[in-house]
C-alpha positions as semicolon CSV with decimal commas, in nm:
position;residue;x (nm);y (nm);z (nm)
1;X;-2,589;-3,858;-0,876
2;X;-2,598;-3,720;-0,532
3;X;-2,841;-3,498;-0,388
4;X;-2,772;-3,224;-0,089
5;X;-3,000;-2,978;0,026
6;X;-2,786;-2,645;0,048
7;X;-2,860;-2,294;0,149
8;X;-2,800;-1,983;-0,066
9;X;-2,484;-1,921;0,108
10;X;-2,353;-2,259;0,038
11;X;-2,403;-2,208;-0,275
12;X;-2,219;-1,921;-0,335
13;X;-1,935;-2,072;-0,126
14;X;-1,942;-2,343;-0,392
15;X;-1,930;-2,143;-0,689
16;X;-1,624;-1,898;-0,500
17;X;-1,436;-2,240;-0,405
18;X;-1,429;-2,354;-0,796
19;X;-1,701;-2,627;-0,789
20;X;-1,839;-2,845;-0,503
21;X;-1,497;-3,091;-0,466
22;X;-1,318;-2,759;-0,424
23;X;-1,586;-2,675;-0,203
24;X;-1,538;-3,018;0,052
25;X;-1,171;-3,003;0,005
26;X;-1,084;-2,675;0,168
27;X;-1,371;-2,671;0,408
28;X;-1,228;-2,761;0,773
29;X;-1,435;-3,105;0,893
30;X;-1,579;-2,901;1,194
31;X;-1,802;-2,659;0,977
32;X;-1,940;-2,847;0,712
33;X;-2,193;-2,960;0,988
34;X;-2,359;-3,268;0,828
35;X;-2,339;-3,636;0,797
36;X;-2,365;-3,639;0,441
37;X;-2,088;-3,333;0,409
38;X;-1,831;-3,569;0,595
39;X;-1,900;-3,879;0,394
40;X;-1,887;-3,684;0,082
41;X;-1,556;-3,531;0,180
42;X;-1,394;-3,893;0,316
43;X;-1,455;-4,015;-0,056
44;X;-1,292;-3,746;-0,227
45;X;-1,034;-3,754;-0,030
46;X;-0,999;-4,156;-0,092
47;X;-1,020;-4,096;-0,423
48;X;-0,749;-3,820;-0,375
49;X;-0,494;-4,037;-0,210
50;X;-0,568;-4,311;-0,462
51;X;-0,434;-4,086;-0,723
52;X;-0,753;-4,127;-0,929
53;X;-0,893;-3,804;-1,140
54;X;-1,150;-3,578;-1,002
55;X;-1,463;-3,463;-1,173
56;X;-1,325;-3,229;-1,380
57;X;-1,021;-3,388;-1,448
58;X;-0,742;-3,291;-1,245
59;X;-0,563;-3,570;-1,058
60;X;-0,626;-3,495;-0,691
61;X;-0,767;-3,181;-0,716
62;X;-1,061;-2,925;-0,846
63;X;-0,856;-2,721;-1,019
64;X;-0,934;-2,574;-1,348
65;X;-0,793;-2,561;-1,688
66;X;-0,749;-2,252;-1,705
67;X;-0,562;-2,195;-1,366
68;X;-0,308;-2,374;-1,512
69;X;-0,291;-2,154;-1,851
70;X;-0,281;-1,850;-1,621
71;X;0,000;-2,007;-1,416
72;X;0,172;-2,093;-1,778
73;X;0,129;-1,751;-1,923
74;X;0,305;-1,604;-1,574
75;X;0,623;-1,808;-1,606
């Protein structure tokens, strides 16, 4: 478990990203202003490179199931 303290604005960033490894992912370095943001951010992206699955399942990525039956259904 990890714990961050967070504004109300962060949170809302959160939930418009997709979920918090959305959230890290596409946030530039420079403005998620904390230590713990930064480390948080270096493992996903580890864990990224390694190839490993995400919370939530996607390889690599936040992304959700049903992005990909939207992008399906489109095709």
């Amino acid at each position: 478990m990890i714990q961050l303290n967070v504004t109300t604005h962060a949170l809302r960033s959160v939930h418009k990203a997709g979920g918090l490894d959305a959230y890290i992912l596409s946030t530039p370095p420079r403005k998620l202003k904390s230590i713990s943001g930064m480390r948080l951010r270096e493992r996903l992206m580890e864990a990224k490179g390694a190839g490993k699955s995400l919370p939530g399942g996607a390889p690599g990525a936040a992304a959700s199931p049903s992005d990909d039956d939207a992008r399906e259904r489109d095709e």
